[in-house]
C-alpha positions as CSV (number, residue, x, y, z in Angstrom):
1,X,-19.2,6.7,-23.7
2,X,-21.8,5.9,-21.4
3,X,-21.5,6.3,-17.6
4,X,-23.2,4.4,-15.1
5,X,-23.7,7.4,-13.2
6,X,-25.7,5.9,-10.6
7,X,-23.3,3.1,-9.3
8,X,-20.4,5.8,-9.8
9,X,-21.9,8.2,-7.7
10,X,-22.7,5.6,-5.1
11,X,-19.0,4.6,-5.3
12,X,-18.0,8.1,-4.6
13,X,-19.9,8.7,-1.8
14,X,-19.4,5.3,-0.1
15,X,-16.1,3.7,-1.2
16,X,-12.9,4.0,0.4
17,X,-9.7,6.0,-1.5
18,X,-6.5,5.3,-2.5
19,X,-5.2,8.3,-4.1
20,X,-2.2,10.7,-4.2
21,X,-2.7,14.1,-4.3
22,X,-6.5,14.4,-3.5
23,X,-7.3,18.1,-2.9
24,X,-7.7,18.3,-6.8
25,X,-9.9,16.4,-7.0
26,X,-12.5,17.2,-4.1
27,X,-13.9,20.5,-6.1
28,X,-14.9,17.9,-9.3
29,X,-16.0,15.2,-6.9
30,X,-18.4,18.0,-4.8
31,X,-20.0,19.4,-8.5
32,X,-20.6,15.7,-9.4
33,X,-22.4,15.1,-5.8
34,X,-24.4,18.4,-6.1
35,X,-25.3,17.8,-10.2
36,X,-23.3,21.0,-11.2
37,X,-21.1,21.3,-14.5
38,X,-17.8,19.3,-14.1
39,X,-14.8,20.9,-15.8
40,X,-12.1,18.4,-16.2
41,X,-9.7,17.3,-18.9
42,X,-11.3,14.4,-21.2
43,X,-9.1,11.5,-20.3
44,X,-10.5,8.5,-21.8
45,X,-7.6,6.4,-24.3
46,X,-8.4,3.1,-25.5
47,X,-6.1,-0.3,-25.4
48,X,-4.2,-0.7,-28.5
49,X,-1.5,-3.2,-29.6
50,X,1.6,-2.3,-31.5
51,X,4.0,-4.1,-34.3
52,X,6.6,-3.1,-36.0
53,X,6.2,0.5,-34.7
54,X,2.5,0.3,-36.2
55,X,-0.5,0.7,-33.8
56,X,-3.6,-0.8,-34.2
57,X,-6.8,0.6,-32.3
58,X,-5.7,3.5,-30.8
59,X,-8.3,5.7,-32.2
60,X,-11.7,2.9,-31.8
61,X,-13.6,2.0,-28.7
62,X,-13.3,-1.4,-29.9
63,X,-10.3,-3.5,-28.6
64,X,-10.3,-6.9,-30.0
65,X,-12.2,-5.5,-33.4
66,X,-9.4,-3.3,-34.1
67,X,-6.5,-5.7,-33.7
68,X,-4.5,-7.6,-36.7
69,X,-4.9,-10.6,-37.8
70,X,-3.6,-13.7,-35.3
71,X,-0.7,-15.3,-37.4
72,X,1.0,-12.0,-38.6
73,X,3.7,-11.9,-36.7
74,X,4.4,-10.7,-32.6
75,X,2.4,-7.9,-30.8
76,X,2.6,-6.0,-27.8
77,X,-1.4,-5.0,-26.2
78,X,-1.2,-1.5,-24.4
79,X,-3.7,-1.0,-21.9
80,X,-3.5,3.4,-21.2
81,X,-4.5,3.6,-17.4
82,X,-4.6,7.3,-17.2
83,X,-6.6,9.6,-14.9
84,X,-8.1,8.8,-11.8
85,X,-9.0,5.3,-11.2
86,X,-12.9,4.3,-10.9
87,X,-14.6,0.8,-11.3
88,X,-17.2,2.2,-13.4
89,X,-17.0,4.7,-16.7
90,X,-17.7,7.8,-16.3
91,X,-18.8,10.6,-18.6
92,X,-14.4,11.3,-19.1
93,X,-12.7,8.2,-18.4
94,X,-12.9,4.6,-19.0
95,X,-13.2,2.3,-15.5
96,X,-11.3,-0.4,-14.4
97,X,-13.9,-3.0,-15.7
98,X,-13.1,-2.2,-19.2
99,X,-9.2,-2.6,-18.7
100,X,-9.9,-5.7,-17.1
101,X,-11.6,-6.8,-20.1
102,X,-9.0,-5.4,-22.5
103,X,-6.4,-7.2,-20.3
104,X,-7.8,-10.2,-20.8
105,X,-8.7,-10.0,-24.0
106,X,-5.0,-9.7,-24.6
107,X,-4.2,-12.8,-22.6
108,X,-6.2,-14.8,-24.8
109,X,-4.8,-13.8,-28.2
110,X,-1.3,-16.5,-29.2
111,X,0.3,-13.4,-31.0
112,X,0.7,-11.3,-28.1
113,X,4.0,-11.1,-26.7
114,X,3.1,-8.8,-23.5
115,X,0.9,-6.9,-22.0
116,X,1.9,-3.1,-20.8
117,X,0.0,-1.5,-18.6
118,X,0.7,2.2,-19.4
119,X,0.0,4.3,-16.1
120,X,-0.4,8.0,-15.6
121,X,-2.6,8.0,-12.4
122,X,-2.7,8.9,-8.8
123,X,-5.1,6.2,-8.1
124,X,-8.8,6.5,-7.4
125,X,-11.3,4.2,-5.9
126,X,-10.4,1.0,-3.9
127,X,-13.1,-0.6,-5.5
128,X,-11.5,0.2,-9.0
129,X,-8.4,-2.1,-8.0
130,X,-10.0,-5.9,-7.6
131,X,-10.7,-6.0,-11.5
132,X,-7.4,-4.8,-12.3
133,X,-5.5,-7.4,-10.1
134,X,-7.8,-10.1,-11.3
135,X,-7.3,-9.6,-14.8
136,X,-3.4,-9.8,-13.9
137,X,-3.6,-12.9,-12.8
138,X,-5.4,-14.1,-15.4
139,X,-2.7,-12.7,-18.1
140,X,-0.4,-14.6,-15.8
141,X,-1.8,-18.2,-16.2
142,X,-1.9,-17.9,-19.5
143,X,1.4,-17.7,-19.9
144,X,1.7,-13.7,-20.7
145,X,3.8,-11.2,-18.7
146,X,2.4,-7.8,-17.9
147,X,4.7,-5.0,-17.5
148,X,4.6,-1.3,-16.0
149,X,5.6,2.2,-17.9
150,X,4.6,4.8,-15.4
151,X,4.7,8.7,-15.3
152,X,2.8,9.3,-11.9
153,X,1.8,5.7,-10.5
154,X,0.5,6.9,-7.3
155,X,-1.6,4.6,-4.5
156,X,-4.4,2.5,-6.1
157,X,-2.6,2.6,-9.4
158,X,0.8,1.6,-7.4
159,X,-1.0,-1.4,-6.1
160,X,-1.8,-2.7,-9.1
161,X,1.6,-2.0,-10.8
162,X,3.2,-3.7,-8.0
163,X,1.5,-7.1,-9.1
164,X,3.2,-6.7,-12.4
165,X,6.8,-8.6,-13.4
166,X,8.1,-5.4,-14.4
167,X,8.1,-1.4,-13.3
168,X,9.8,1.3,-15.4
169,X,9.2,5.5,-15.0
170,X,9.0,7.2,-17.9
171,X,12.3,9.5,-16.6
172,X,13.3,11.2,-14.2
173,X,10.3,13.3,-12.8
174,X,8.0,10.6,-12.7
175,X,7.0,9.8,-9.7
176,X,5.8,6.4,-7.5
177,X,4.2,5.6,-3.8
178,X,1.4,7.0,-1.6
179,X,0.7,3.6,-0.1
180,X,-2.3,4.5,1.8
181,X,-6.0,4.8,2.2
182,X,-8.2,7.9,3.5
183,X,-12.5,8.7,3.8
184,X,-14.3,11.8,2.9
185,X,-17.5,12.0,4.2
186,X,-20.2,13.9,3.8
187,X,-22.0,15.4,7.0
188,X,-25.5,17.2,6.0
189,X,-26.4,17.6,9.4
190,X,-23.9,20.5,9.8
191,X,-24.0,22.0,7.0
192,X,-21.0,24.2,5.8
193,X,-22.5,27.8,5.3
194,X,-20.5,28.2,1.6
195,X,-21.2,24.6,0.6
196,X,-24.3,23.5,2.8
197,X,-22.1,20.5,2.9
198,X,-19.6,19.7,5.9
199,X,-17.0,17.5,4.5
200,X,-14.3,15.5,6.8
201,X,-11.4,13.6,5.8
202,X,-10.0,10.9,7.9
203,X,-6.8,9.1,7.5
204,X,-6.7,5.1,8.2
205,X,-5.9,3.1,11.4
206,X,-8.6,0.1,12.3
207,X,-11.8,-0.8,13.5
208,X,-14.7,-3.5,12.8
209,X,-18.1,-1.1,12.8
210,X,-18.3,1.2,9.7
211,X,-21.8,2.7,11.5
212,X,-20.0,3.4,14.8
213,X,-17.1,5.0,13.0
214,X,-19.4,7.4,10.8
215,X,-21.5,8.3,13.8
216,X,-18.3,8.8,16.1
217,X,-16.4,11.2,13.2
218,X,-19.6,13.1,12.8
219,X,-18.8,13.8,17.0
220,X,-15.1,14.6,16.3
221,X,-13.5,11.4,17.0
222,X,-12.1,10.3,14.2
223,X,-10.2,6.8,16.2
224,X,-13.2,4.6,15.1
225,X,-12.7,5.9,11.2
226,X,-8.7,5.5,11.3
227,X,-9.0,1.7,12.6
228,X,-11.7,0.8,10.0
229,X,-9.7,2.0,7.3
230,X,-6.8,0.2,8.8
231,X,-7.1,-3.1,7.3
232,X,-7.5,-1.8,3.7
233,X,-4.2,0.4,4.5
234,X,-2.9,-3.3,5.8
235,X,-4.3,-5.1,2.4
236,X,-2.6,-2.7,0.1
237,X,1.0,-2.7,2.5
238,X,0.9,-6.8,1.9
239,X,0.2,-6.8,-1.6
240,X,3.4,-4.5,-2.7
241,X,5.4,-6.3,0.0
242,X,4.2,-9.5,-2.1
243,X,4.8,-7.9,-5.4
244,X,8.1,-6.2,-4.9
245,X,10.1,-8.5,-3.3
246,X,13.0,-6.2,-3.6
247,X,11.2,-3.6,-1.9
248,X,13.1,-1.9,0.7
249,X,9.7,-2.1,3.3
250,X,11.6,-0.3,6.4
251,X,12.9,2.8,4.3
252,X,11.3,6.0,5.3
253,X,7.5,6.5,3.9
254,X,7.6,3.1,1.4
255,X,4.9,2.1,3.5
256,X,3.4,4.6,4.8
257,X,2.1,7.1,2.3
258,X,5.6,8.8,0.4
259,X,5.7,9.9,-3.0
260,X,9.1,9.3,-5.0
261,X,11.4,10.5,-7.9
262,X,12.0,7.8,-10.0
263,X,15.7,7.6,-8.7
264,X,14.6,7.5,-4.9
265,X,11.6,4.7,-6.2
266,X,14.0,2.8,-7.9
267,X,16.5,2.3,-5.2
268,X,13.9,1.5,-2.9
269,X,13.1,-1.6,-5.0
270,X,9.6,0.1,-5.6
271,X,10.6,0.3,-9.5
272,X,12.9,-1.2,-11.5
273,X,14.4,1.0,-14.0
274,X,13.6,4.1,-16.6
275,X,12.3,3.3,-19.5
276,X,10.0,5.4,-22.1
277,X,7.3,3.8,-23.9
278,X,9.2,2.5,-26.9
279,X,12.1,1.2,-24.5
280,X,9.5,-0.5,-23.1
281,X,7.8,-2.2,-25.9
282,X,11.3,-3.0,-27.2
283,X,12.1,-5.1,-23.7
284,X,8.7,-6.9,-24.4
285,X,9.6,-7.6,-27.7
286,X,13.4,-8.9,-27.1
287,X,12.2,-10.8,-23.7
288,X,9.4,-13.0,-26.1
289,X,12.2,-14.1,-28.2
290,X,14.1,-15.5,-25.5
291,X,11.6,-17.0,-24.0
């Protein structure tokens, strides 16, 4: 897979983050930075469509190449959002560009009963989401619903889910949430005596001057930081308020950065049911013959 290594590390570095669970990922992120080995599980599935409990292009780079003949009978495209979410590839994983494509590419094709977006992810980049919730839309207006199985569906990837008609959790332990945006940034002017980097992370309120903010958190005062990220934390509250209109907004950490159990999730109107894969491709199935 190639990696556009150069736009990726310049979305590292500058984006902002909508992820669950980040210290786990700051080690792999500093090795990247400073061109050391990164050790990390390959994570990088391809979209495939199933029928008749047969799957087509699960084991080829190529989406559209790899998918039966239009005029054999119903299919269901799964699009595998696993790992952590970036815009671009990287040398692991696939980025959001290419699921956008695959998305669409599904949209267009007369045989395809549904789109599932199969998510595993505690979310990533906030530049990784756009694509995502464009290609939705696009599924949308052509007349093709695009439905959610989730394990972990945490922040970024919980934005986009939440723009989908339908959520299930794989079981029980899955989990859903962590609306909420953060910054790491990188201070080389104080350098860290283990690292030679000083690294500080700052959680979101608002502001309007992205220089003022980075010179201000480099003094300690991280106010300027919290408003900028603000209206991105804002965005991303609107959007699932939009997209889960069941969505109990006023329940304790919905909104604000929680992690849930599918049980809590789902009775906070943040999911809708549990469902494994199959279940899931069998709803699509039964719910394109009705309609």
């Amino acid at each position: 897979m190639k990696a556009d290594t150069f736009k990726l590390a310049r979305d590292i570095v500058r984006g902002k983050w909508l992820i669950a669970y980040p210290d786990t990922l700051i080690p792999i992120a500093r090795a990247f930075l400073s061109k050391m080995p990164v050790e990390m599980e390959s994570n990088s599935p391809v979209p495939y469509y199933e029928i008749q409990g047969e799957k087509f292009g699960k084991d080829s780079g190529s989406y559209s190449d790899q998918a039966p003949a239009e005029g054999n009978s119903k299919l269901v495209a799964i699009v595998p959002i696993h790992g952590t979410m970036t815009k671009y590839n990287t040398c692991e994983s696939y980025g959001t560009l290419v699921w956008a494509d695959a998305i669409k590419n599904a949209a267009d094709k007369d045989d395809v009963a549904g789109i599932i977006l199969d998510i595993d992810s505690g979310g990533g980049s906030s530049s990784a989401v756009p694509p995502l919730l464009e290609a939705i839309s696009y599924a949308r207006s052509k007349g093709k619903s695009v439905y959610v199985h989730a394990d972990m569906c945490g922040s970024a990837a919980f934005w986009v889910a939440s723009q989908c008609d339908v959520i299930y959790l794989d079981n029980e332990m899955s989990e859903i949430g962590s609306v909420g945006c953060y910054y790491v940034m990188r201070d080389t002017s104080a350098p860290d005596p283990q690292t030679g980097i000083r690294e500080i992370t700052v959680y979101s309120r608002k502001s309007d001057d992205k220089n003022l903010s980075y010179r201000k958190a480099l003094e300690g005062d991280f106010g300027p930081a919290m408003d900028e990220l603000d209206e991105l934390a804002s965005r991303f509250q609107d959007a699932v308020v939009a997209g889960r209109p069941n969505l109990k907004k006023d329940a304790e950490g919905v909104l604000t950065g929680a992690m849930f159990p599918a049980a809590k999730a789902i009775a906070n109107g943040m999911a809708d049911a549990v469902k494994t894969l199959d279940e899931t491709i069998e709803v699509v199935f039964a719910l394109s013959e009705i309609n």
